[in-house]
N, C-alpha and C positions, 0 to 999 in steps of 0.2 A: 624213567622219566626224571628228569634236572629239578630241581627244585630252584624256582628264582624269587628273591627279594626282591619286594616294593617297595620303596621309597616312598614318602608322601612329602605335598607341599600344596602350603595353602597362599593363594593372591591374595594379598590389601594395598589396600590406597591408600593415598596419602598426599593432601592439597599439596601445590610447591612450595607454598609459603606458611605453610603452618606449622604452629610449636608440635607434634608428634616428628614429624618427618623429620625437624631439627632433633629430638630426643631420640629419635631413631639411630641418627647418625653419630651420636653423642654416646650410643650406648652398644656401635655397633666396631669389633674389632675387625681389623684386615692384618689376616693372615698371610704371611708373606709367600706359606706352599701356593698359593693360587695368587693370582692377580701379579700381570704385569706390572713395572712403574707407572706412575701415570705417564703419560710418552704425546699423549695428543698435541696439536701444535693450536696455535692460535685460531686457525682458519676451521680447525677439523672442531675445536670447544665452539664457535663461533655458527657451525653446521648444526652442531648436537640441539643445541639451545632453541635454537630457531626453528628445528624440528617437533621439540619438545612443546613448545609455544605456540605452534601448529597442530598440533595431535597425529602430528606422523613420526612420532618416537615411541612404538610400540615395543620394544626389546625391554624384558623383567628385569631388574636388580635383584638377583639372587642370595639370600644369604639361608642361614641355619640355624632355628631357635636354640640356644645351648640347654636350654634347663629340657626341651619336648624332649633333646637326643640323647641327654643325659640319663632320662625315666626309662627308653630303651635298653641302654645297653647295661652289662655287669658290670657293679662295684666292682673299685679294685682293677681295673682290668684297662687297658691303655686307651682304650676308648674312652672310659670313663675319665682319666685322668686327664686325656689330654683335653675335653669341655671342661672339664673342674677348674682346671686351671687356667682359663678365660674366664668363667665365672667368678674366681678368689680377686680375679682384677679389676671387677664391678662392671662388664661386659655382659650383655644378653642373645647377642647375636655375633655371628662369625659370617664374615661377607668372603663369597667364594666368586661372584661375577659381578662387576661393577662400577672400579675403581676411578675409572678415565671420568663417567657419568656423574658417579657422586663427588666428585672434585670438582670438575666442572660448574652443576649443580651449586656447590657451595660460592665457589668464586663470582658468579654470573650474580648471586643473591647479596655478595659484596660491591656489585657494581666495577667487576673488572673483566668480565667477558660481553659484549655485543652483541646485540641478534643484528642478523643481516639484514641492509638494506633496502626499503623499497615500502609499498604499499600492503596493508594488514587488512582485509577487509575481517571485520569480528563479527558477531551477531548480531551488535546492540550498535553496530557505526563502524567508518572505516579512520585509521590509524595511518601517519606516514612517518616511516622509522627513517632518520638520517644522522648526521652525524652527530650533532647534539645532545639527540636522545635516545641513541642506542643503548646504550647502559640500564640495569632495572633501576637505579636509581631518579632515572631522569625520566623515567618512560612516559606520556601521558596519561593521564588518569583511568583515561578509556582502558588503555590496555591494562594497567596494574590491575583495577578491578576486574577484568578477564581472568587471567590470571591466578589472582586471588579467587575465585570462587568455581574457576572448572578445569585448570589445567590441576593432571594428579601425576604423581609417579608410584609404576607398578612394584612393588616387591613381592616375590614369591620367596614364603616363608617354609623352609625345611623341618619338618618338627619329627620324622621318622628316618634316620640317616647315622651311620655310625662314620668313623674315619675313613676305609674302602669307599662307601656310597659319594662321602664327599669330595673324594680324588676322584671317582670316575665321575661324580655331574663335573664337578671343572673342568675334564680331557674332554667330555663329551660337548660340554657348551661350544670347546673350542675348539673342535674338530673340522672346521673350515679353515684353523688358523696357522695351519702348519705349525705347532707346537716343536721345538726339536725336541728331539730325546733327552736333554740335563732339564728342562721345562717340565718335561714329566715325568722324570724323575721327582724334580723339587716337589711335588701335587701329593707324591706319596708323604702321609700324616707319621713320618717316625724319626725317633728321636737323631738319626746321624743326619736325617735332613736340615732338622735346627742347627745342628752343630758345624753342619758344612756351610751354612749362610752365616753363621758365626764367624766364621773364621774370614770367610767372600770379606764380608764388612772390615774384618780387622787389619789384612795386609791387601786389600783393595790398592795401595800404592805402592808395591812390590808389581802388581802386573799393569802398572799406569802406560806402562810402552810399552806392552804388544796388545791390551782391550784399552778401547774410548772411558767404555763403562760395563757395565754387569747387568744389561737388562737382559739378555739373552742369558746367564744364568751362565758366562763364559768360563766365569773363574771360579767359578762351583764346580763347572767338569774338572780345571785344572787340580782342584785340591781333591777330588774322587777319585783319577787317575793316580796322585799321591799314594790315598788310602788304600786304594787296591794292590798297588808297587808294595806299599810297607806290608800288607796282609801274605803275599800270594810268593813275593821273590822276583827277582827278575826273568829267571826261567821262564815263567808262567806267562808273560805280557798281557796287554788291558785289551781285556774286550770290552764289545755292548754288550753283552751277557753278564760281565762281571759286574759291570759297574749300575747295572739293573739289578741283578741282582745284592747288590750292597742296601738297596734302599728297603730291603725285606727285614721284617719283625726278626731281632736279633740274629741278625745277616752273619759270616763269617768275618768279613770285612768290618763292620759294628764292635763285634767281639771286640777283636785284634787293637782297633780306632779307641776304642775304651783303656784296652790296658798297659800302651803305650806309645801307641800311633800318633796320636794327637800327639803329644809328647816331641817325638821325633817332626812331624810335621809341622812343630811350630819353631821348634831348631832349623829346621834348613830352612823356612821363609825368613826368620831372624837374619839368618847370613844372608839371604838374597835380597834384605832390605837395606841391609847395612853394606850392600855394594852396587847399589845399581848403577852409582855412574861408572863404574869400573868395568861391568859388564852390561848391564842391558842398554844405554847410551849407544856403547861400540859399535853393538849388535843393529841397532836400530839407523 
């Protein structure tokens, strides 16, 4: 018989507009293995809000107490190091599902997201949101006091979870979301993950003409595909197998990226940055 890990997580609330929920946010890190960019459009923040303000926004904000997950796992140990080191940064939480909400969230309390149109029947009276006063700023009083005193948001707090646990609730939240495979890749908590979005950031205008952008985690495969070329030889070519398994606790590909892959991978982006218009212009 298997032996399986439990996880735990505990629900709390939190008014919208109250000072915790702001210290919450103040104190909670977004890890870029999990969570998209924020991507929502005006219409879709403009949906979220107005649902929220309705009580038909039941979906958790997920994150991961650092110090509960820390007590679990062993010193020393990459687990441990990689919560310490959110913690050394005055961070108490690590947000694994949320990101689009809590920005949202934040902007809508700055008075630069809308709830939609039309008539709000509350408890205590009915409210008519138009154009005026769609903003929280303007709202009328009826509603802000709504608001203020019964609309909450849910956070389900992870306090038993190590690095594995937290890559698979994020694949798992997002399992309706067709994740591609560099996506879950990025989920995996090790250290050529950081260094591969390292790098994504740095010659992000080396791949300006043939990706828009990097939300899909494009030119993360491209510099993987690298690493596994520099590790493996030509001979050998890139699979999904390889480059999955690149993202394993000191992987072969890891190794190799360490002791002079990087190295060579930031010499040939050099040269392809210092020639694009010569070559990628032509090309495009």
């Amino acid at each position: 018989m298997s032996t399986v890990k439990v996880t735990v997580g505990i629900d709390r609330q939190y008014n919208l507009t109250s000072d915790k929920i702001a210290a919450f946010r103040n104190k909670t890190v977004l890890d870029k293995s999990f969570n998209r960019s924020a991507c929502w459009d005006k219409n879709q923040e403009s949906k979220y809000i107005t649902s929220l303000i309705t009580g038909q926004a039941p979906s958790k904000i997920i994150v991961a107490n650092i110090e509960e997950c820390m007590a679990q796992v062993i010193e020393d140990s990459l687990d441990y190091e990689y919560f310490n080191n959110f913690l050394q940064l005055g961070f108490d939480k690590i947000a694994i599902d949320g990101n689009n909400r809590t920005q949202t969230i934040d902007a809508y309390l700055r008075g630069e997201v809308p709830l939609l149109h039309g008539q709000y029947d509350l408890p205590d009276g009915t409210v008519t949101i138009k154009e005026h006063n769609d903003k929280y700023v303007n709202h009328p009083k009826l509603l802000k006091e709504h608001i203020e005193k019964n609309i909450k948001v849910t956070i389900c707090e992870y306090i038993v979870a190590n690095r594995s646990d937290l890559s698979n609730l994020f694949i798992n939240i997002n399992n309706g979301v067709a994740l591609n495979p560099q996506e879950l890749r990025n989920a995996r908590l090790v250290p050529f993950a950081n260094e591969i979005r390292k790098l994504a950031k740095e010659y992000a205008g080396a791949f300006e003409y043939i990706f828009k952008n990097n939300n899909r985690r494009n030119i993360d495969e491209q510099l993987v595909n690298m690493s596994v070329y520099y590790a493996f030889g030509a001979s050998n070519g890139i699979s999904k197998k390889n480059k999955d398994d690149a993202y394993e606790d000191n992987s072969y590909v890891w190794q190799h990226f360490q002791v002079k892959g990087k190295r060579v991978i930031h010499q040939a982006l050099k040269i392809v940055s210092k020639n694009l218009d010569i070559s990628f212009r032509e090309v495009s």
